[in-house]
N, C-alpha and C positions, 0 to 999 in steps of 0.2 A: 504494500500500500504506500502511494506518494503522500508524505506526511509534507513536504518543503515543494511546493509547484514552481515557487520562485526559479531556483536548484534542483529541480526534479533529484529530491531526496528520498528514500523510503526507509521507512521504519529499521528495517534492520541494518540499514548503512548504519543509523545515527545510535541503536541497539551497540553496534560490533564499535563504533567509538568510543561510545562509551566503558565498553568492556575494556577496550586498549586503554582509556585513560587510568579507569579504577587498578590494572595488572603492576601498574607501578605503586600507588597510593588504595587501599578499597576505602579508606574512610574520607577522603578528601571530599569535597564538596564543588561538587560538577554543576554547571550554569552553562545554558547553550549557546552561549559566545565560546567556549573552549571547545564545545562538539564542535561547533560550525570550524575554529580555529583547524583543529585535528584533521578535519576534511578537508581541508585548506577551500574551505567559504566562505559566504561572509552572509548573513542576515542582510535581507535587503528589502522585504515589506514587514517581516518578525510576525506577521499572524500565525506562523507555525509556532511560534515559542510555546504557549500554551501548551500543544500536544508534546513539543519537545521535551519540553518539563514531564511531563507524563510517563513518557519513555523512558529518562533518566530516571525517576524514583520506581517503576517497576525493575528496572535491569538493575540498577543497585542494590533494590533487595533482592533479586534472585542470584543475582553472584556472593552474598552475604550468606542465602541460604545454601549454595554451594559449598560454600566456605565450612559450613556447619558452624555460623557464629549462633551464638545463644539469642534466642528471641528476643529475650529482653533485650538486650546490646541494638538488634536488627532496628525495633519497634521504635525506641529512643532516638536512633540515628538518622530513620526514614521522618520520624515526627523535625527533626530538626531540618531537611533538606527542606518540607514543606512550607514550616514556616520559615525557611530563608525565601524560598521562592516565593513567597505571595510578599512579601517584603519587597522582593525585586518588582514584582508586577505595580504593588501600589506606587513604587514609585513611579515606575514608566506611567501609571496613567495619570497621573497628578502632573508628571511632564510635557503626558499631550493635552491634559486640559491648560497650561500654563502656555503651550505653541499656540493653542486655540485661542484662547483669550485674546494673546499678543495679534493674533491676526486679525480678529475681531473690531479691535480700538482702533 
């Protein structure tokens, strides 16, 4: 499935990047500016981020449960991906409400 039309990306490209990113680091904290980096892309309308995000917290927790890390450990870790990434989102929308505005006046 094409998750990036921009890039005609799919699912499991940005799945196996992710996996490459985690192979060095699994608890690091992956944001799909480093996918898109990895794939040597670049975000360029970002409506895919959303599912991006998506892909990233399921494929880190199944390389986690791969790993046979302890649930608790997994649960903790995936809760904290989440709320970084809706962190990131608020911000971006507060940015485009603030591009909007300015074009507005």
């Amino acid at each position: 499935m094409i998750v990036c039309s921009c890039n005609i990306i799919s699912g499991k490209e940005i799945a196996d990047a992710v996996r490459d990113l985690l192979a060095s680091d699994p608890w690091r904290l992956i944001v799909p500016v480093q996918v898109y980096r990895a794939m040597a892309k670049r975000g360029k309308c970002c409506s895919c981020f959303p599912n991006v995000i998506g892909i990233i917290q399921e494929t880190t927790e199944a390389v986690h449960r791969e790993m046979a890390t302890p649930e608790a450990e997994i649960l903790t870790f995936i809760t904290r991906i989440r709320q970084e990434h809706e962190r990131c989102e608020t911000a971006r929308m507060l940015a485009r409400r603030r591009v909007a505005a300015i074009r507005a006046a």
